[in-house]
N, C-alpha and C positions, 0 to 999 in steps of 0.2 A: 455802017452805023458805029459810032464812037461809042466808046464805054459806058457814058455819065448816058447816053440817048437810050443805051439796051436798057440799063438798070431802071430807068424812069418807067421805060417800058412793060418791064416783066414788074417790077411794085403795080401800077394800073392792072395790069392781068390778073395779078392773084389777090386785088382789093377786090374785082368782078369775081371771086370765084366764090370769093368767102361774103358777099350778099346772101341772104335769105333767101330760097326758093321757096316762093308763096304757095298756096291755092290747090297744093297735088292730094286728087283724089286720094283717099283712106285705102280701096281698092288696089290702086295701081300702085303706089309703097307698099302692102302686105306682099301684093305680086310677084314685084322688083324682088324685094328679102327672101319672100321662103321660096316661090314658084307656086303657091297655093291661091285659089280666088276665094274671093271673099261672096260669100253667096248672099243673095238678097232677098229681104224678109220678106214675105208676103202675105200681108193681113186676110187677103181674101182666100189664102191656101190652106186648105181643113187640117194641115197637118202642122203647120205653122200655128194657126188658131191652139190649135190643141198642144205643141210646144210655149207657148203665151199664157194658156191657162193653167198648166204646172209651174210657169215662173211664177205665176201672181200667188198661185197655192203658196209658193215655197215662200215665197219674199211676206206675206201675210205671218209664215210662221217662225222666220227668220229673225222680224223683226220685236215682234213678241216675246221671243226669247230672250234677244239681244237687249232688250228693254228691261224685262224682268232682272236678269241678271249685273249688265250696267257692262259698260267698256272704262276699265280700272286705270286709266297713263294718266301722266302730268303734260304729253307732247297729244296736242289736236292734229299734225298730220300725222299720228300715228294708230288714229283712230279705222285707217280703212282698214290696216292690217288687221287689225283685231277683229273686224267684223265678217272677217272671211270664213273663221268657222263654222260662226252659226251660218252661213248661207249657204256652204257646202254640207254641212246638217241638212238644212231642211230641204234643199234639194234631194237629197237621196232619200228622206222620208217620203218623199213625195212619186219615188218609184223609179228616180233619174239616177243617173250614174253620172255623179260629181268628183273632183280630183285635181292634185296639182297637175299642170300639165305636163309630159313627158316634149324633153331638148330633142332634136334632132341626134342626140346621142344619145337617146334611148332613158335618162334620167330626168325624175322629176327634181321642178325649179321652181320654188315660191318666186325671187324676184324676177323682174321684168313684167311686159305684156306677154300674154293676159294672166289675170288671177286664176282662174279657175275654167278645167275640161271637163264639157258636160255630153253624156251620151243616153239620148232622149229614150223615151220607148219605142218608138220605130228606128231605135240604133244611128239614130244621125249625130253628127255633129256639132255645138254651140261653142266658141267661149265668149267664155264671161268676165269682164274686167266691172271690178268694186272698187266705189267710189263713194268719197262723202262730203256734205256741204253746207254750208248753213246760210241763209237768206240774205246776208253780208256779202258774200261773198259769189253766191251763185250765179252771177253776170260781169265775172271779174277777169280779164283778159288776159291773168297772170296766166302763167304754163302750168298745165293741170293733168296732161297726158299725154304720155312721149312712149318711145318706142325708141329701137336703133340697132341696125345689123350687128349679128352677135355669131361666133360660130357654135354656138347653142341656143339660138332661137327657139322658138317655143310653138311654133305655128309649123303642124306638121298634117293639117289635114285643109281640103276644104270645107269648110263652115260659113257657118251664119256670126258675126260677129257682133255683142249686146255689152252692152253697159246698165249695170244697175245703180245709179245715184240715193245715199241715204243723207236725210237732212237728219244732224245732230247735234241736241242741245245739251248746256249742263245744267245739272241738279246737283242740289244737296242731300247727303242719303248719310247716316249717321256722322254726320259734323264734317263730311269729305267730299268731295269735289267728283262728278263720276258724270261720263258722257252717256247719252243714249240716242239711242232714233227714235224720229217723231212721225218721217213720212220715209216713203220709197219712192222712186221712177228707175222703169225700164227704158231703154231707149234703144232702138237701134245704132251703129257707128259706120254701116255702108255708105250715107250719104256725106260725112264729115271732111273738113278737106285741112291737111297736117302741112305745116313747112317743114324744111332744113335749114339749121342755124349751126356754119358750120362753124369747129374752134382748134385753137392750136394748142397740143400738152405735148409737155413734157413725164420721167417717169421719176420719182427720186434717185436714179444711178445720175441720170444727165445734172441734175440739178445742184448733187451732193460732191458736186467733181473737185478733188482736193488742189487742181491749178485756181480755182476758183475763189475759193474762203480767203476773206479780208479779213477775218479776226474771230475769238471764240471765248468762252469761259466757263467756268463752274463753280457751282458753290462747295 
């Protein structure tokens, strides 16, 4: 094989790599990452039921709150973060034991999947990923929930894995502009099915490389 034939060749190979992997169970990527299964909910199981109906407790008093009080930003995605207090509050009102989740190094980590470690009163394991949306937008194809091997992942148990969706709207409340939620849904995320969309980076040492700079200035 000639030079210009390999090269045509390995360009075609690594255009096929970096395609999208469609359609892979939620399941079997938790799997793959931490080595943990993702356990599945069962509506007709008394302890599940009874797991269900401290969500509903929580997320009724969750959102009440969150209402009353108002979520204060000028940025709407940054409306989930803020809503995580109150529903780690009213989890633990509710008799649960809620928490940033602890990395596989043993420290707790707001960002990434998931929001929030929950240990029920039969000591089982939930998490919980917060979510928010408004009627606009809530059938909207954009990328809404990602995940990505980390060596600090955050999934370090088997559990049941949930999503609580809040719709939220604005109001005016003394002459300013303040978010709140109007509804909630729980949702399960065992049956959901996630791609990989893979990319190329660089770090700024590679980028900043002084063979490199065509020109510069300052004021």
């Amino acid at each position: 094989m000639d030079k210009n034939s390999y090269i045509r060749q390995l360009e075609d190979t690594i255009s096929k790599f970096l395609k999208p992997l469609k359609n892979i169970p939620f399941p079997v990527a938790i799997k793959a990452i931490s080595g943990h299964e993702v356990l599945a909910f069962n509506k007709n199981n008394k302890e599940d039921q009874k797991l269900l109906n401290c969500l509903v407790k929580a997320m009724n008093i969750a959102i009440k709150d969150a209402y009353k009080t108002g979520i204060w930003t000028p940025r709407p995605n940054e409306v989930g973060n803020h809503i995580e207090p109150f529903v780690k509050n009213a989890l633990n009102n509710v008799g649960m034991k809620a928490e940033i989740p602890l990395t596989i190094n043993g420290k707790h980590q707001s960002a990434g999947y998931p929001d929030i470690f929950i240990k029920d009163t039969d000591n089982r394991i939930t998490y919980l990923e917060c979510k928010t949306y408004n009627q606009k937008n809530i059938k909207s194809s954009f990328r809404s929930f990602y995940f990505q091997p980390s060596e600090s992942f955050k999934i370090t148990h088997d559990a049941r894995h949930l999503m609580v969706g809040f719709e939220i709207k604005k109001e005016r409340r003394n002459e300013k502009s303040v978010f709140v939620p109007t509804h909630w849904k729980i949702y399960t995320l065992e049956k959901i099915l996630v791609q990989i969309k893979h990319e190329f980076n660089a770090s700024n040492k590679e980028i900043y490389k002084p063979e490199a700079l065509l020109a510069e200035g300052e004021i």
